[in-house]
C-alpha positions in Angstrom: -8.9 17.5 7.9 -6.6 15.0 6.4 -7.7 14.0 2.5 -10.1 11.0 2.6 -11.2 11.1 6.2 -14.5 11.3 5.2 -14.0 9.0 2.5 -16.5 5.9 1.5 -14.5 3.2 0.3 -16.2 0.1 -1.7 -17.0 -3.3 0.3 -15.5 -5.1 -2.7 -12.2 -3.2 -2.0 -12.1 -4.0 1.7 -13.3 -7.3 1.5 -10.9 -8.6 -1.0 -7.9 -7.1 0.7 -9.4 -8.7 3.9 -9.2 -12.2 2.2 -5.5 -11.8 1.4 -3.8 -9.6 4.5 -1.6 -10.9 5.9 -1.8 -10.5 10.1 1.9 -10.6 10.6 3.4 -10.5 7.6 7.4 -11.0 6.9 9.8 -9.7 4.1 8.5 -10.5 1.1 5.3 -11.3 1.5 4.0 -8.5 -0.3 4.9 -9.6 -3.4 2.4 -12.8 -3.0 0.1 -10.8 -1.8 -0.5 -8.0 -4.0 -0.9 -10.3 -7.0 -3.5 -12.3 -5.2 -5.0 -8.9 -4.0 -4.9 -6.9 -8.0 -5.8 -10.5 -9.9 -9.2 -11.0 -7.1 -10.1 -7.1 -8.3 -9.2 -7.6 -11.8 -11.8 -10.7 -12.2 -14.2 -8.4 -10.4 -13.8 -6.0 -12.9 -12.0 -3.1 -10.6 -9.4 -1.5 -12.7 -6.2 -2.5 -10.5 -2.9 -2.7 -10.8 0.4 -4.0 -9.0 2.7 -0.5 -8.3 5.8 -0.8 -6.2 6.3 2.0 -3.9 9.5 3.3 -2.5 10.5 4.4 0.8 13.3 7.2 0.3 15.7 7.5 3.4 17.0 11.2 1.6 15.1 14.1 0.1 17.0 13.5 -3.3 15.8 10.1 -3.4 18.8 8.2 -3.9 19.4 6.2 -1.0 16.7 3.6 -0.5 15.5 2.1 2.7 13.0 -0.5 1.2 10.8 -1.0 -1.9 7.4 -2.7 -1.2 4.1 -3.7 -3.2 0.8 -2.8 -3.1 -1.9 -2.5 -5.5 -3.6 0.7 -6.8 -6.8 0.8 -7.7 -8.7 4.4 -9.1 -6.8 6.9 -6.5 -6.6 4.6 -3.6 -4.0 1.9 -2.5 -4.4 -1.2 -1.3 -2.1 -2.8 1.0 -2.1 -5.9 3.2 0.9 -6.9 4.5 2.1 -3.4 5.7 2.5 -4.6 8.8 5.8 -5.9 8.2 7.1 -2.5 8.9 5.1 -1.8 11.9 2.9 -3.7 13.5 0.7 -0.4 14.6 -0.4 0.0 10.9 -3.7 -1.6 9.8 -4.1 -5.3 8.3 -6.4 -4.1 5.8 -4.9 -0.4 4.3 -6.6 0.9 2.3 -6.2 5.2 1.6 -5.9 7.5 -0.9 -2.6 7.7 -2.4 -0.7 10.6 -1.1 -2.2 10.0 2.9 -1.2 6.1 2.1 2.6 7.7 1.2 2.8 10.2 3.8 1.6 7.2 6.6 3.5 4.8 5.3 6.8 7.3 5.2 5.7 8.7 8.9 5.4 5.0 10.1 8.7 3.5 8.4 11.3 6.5 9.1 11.9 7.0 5.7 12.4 10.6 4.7 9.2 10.1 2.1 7.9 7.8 0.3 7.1 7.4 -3.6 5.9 5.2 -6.0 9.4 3.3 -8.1 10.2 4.3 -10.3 10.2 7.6 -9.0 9.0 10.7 -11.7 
């Protein structure tokens, strides 16, 4: 079973991210977005914090296909304009890190994705 199937996420989480995604979101929106997304958490008292992430196009991670932002808040990530990449991927996002990474590489192309900078 994949990590965090099972997993209860809080209604503040999902609800804030559903007052700020972004239905069709374009190029750059995410940067807009994720500080409306981390501040709205922050004033709820969530510990949250704007991380961009990376999408790798080669194992060594050296050529890069895009570089995105989404908030992180405990082990789960936030993200509401994904869509921009592919329009099969949920409005609101929200999973636990590494199943956000691997999804997000699967549903971009990339070769993997990580958070930038990477290490």
């Amino acid at each position: 079973m994949p990590d965090g199937a099972n997993r209860i996420v809080d209604p503040e989480l999902s609800e804030t991210l559903a007052r700020y995604a972004l239905e069709a979101p374009r190029d750059g929106d995410c940067l807009h977005t994720v500080a409306k997304v981390t501040n709205a958490l922050i004033e709820k008292g969530f510990q949250a914090h704007a991380i961009p992430v990376a999408g790798w196009i080669d194992l060594s991670s050296t050529m890069l296909g895009f570089l995105h932002h989404v908030t992180i808040c405990g082990d789960v990530i936030l993200d509401g304009t994904a869509r921009q990449f592919n329009t099969t991927l949920p409005t609101v996002w929200i999973a636990p890190t590494q199943q956000y990474l691997r999804d997000l590489a699967d549903k971009t192309g990339v070769h993997h994705a990580s958070f930038f900078p990477p290490g």
